[in-house]
N, C-alpha and C positions, 0 to 999 in steps of 0.2 A: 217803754222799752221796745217794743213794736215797731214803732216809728222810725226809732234809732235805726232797726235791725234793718227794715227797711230803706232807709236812707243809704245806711253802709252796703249794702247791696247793690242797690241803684247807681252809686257814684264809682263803686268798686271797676276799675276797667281793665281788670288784669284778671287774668285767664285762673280759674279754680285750681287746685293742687291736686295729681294726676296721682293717688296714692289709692295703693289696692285696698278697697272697701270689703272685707269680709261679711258677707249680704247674709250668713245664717247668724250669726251672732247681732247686727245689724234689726233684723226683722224679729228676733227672740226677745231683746230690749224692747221693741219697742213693740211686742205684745204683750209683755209683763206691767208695759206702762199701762196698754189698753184695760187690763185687768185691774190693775190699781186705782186708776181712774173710773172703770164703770163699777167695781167695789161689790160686785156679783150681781148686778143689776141684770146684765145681757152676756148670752151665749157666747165665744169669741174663741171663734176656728185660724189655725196658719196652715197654708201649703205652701210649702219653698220647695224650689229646685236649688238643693246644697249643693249643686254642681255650680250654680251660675254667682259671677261677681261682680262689681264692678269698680272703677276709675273714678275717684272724685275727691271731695273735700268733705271730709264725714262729716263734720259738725253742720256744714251749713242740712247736707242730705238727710242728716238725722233730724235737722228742725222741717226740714218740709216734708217728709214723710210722717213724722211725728206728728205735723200740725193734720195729715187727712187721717191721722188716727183717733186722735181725738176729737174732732169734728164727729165722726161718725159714732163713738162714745156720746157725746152731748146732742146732738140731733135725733138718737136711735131713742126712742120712749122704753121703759123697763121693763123686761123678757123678749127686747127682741133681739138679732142674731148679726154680726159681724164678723166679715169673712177679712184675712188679712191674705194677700197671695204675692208671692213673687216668684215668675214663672216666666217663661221664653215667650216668643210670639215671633214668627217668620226669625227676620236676626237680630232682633231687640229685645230688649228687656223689658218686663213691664211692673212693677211694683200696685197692686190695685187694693180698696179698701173697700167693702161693698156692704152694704146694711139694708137693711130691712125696714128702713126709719119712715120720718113725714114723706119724704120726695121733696122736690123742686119740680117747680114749669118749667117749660120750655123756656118762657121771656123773661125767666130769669137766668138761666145756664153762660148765657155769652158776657152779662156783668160782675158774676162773682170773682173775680179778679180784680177787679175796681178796689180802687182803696175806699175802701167807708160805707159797701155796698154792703145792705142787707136785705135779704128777702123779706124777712119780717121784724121790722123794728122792738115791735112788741116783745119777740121771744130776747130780744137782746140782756135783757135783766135777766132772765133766767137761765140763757146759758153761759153768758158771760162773752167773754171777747170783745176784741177790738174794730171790727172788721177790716184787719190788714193780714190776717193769715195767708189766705187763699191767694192776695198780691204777691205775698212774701214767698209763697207755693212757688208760683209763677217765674220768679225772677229766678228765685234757685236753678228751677227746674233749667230756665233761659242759658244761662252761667254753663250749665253741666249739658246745652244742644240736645234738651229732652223737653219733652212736652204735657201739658195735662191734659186729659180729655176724659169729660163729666159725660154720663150717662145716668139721668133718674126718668123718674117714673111717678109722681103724685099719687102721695097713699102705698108706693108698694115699696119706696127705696129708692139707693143710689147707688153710683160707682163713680170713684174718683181715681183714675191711674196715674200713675208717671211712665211717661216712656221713652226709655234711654237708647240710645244710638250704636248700633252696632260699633260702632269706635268706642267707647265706653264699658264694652262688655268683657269681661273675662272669665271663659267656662272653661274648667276643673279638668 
């Protein structure tokens, strides 16, 4: 299914659907998913600015945001803590998901996009996935002229943002 989603993306060459995304309801699903998912395993904070919105194609936004919420549910080891934020930054948007999990290296950070890349093979049976997520992140994000930029830390966490384009923005 992955692959599919992937493909239809990739070939997709027509411009996203430019429809107002209510980003408080948006980020409230898709903390309720993170709770469901981590099933009280790990702490799991939101800060939104309910002022800020944005332009896009929900379904595809809701799978790539979705996908770095759940990553950080399955990476974060049990009782640790996940921050969900959607907040301004200069005139952009930024949607960020930050944990307190293993980390990443460094000479891993620039591959995770790759289709099929994984840090550690090994963890793959245990968290499950495909390794097309973080691709599929990628394209969306491409699609909607916003970008991801990973920030971890080995042993202390990570932070995976989206971040949307002042053209894209719409504040309340």
């Amino acid at each position: 299914e992955d692959l599919l989603t992937l493909s239809h993306i990739e070939s997709n060459t027509q411009p996203p659907e430019d429809r107002l995304i209510e980003m408080l309801s948006l980020v409230n699903m898709l903390h309720n998913d993170a709770k469901a998912l981590s099933n009280g395993k790990h702490k799991i904070s939101v800060e939104i600015d309910e002022r800020l919105n944005l332009t896009g194609a929900v379904d595809e936004l809701l799978s790539a945001l979705g996908n770095l919420v759940s990553n950080a549910v399955r990476y974060t080891p049990e009782g640790g803590e996940i921050r969900i934020s959607w907040q301004r930054r200069n005139k952009q948007a930024v949607f960020s998901v930050t944990d307190n999990g293993i980390g990443i290296e460094q000479q891993h950070i620039d591959r995770l996009t790759e289709r099929f890349y994984r840090v550690d093979r090994s963890r793959s049976r245990e968290t499950g996935g495909t390794g097309l997520g973080l691709s599929i992140v990628k394209h969306i994000l491409t699609r909607h002229q916003a970008r991801l930029e990973i920030k971890s830390t080995p042993g202390k966490g990570s932070t995976f943002s989206a971040i949307f384009p002042e053209s894209r923005v719409i504040q309340k």
